[in-house]
C-alpha positions as CSV (number, residue, x, y, z in Angstrom):
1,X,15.0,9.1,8.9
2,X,16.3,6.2,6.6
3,X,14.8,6.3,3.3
4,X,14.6,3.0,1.0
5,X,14.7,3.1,-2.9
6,X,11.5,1.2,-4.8
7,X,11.8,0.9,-8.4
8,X,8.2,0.4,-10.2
9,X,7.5,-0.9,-13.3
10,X,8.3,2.1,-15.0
11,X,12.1,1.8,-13.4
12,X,12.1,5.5,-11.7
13,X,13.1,5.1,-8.3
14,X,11.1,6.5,-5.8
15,X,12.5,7.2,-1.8
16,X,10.2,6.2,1.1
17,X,10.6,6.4,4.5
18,X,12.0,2.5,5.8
19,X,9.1,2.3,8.2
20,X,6.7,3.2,5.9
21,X,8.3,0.2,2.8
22,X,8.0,-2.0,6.0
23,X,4.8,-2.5,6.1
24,X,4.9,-4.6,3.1
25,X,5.7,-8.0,3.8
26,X,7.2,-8.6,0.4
27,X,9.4,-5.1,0.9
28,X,10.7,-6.3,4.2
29,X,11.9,-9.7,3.2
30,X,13.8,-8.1,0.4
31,X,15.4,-5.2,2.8
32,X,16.1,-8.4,5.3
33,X,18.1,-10.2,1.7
34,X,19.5,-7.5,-0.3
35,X,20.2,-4.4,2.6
36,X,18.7,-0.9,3.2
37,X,21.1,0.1,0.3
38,X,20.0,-1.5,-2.3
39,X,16.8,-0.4,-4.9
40,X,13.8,-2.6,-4.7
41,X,12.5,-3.4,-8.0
42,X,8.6,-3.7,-8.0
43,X,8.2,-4.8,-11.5
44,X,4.5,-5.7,-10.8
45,X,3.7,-2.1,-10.0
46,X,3.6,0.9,-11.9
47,X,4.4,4.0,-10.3
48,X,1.0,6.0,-10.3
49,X,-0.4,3.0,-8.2
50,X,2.7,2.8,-5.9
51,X,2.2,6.2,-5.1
52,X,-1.6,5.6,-3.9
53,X,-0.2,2.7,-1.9
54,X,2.4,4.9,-0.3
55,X,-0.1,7.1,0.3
56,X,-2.0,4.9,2.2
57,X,0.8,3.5,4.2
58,X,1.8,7.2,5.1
59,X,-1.6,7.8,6.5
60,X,-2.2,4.1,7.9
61,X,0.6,5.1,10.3
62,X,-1.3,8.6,11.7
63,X,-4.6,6.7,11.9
64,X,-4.4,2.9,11.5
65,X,-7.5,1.4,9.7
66,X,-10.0,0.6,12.7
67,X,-11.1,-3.1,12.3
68,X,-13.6,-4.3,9.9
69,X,-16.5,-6.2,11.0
70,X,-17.3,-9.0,9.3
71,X,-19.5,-10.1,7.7
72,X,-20.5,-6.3,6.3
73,X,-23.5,-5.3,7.2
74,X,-23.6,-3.1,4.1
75,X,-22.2,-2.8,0.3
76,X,-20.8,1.0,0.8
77,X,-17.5,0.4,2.6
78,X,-17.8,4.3,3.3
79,X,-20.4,2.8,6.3
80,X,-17.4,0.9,8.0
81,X,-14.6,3.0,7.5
82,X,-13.6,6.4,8.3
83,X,-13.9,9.0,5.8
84,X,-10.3,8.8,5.0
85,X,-10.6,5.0,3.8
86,X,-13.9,5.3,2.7
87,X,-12.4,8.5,0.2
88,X,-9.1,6.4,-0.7
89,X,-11.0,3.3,-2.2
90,X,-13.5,5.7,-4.2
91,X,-11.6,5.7,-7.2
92,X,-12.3,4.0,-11.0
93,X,-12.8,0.4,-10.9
94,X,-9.6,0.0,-12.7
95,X,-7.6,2.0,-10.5
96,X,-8.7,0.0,-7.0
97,X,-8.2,-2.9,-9.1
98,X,-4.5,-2.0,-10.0
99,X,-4.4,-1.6,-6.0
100,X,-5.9,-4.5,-4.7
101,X,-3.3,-6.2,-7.0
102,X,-0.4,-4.3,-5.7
103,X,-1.8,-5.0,-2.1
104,X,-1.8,-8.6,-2.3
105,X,1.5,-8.8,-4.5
106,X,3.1,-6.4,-1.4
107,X,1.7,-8.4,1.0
108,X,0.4,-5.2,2.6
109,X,-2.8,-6.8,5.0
110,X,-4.3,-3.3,6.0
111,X,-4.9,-2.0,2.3
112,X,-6.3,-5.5,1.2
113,X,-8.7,-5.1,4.2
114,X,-10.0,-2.1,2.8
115,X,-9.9,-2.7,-0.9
């Protein structure tokens, strides 16, 4: 199992499995540039909110987010997702907005779906 180094803001490395940094768009090109070796620096990102988007990769892989109908039919995103997702995204406003903004600065589709 190959592990890949990101570096948040706070500059603490933290080792993830390569397929589950892959799922970022923005992680991938910089595996493709600078090798499987290297740290990835994420200065956007501060490590408690890296860790809920780790999270969320690691389970996306076991049970991939089913798709979302749109438009929404209703306001509780707990009605469209499983309880997983639904669970994951009831957190402080501040702390889903740190991870929508990790999200879309990872380029990680499945978690901005569900954000």
């Amino acid at each position: 199992m190959v592990k890949v180094n990101l570096v948040p803001e706070e500059g603490v490395p933290i080792a993830v499995e390569k397929d589950i940094a892959m799922m970022s768009k923005l992680i991938e090109f910089k595996i493709d540039d600078l090798g499987i070796d290297r740290n990835i620096h994420l200065p956007e990102v501060k490590k408690a909110t890296l860790e809920k988007v780790i999270e969320f990769c690691e389970h996306h892989l076991v049970e991939p987010l089913q798709e979302i109908e749109k438009p929404l039919r209703t306001n509780n995103i707990k009605d469209v997702v499983s309880k997983w997702y639904g669970d994951f995204v009831d957190v402080k406003i501040e702390e889903l907005y740190e991870i929508i903004l990790a999200a879309n600065y990872l380029d990680i589709k499945p978690l901005l779906e569900v954000t």
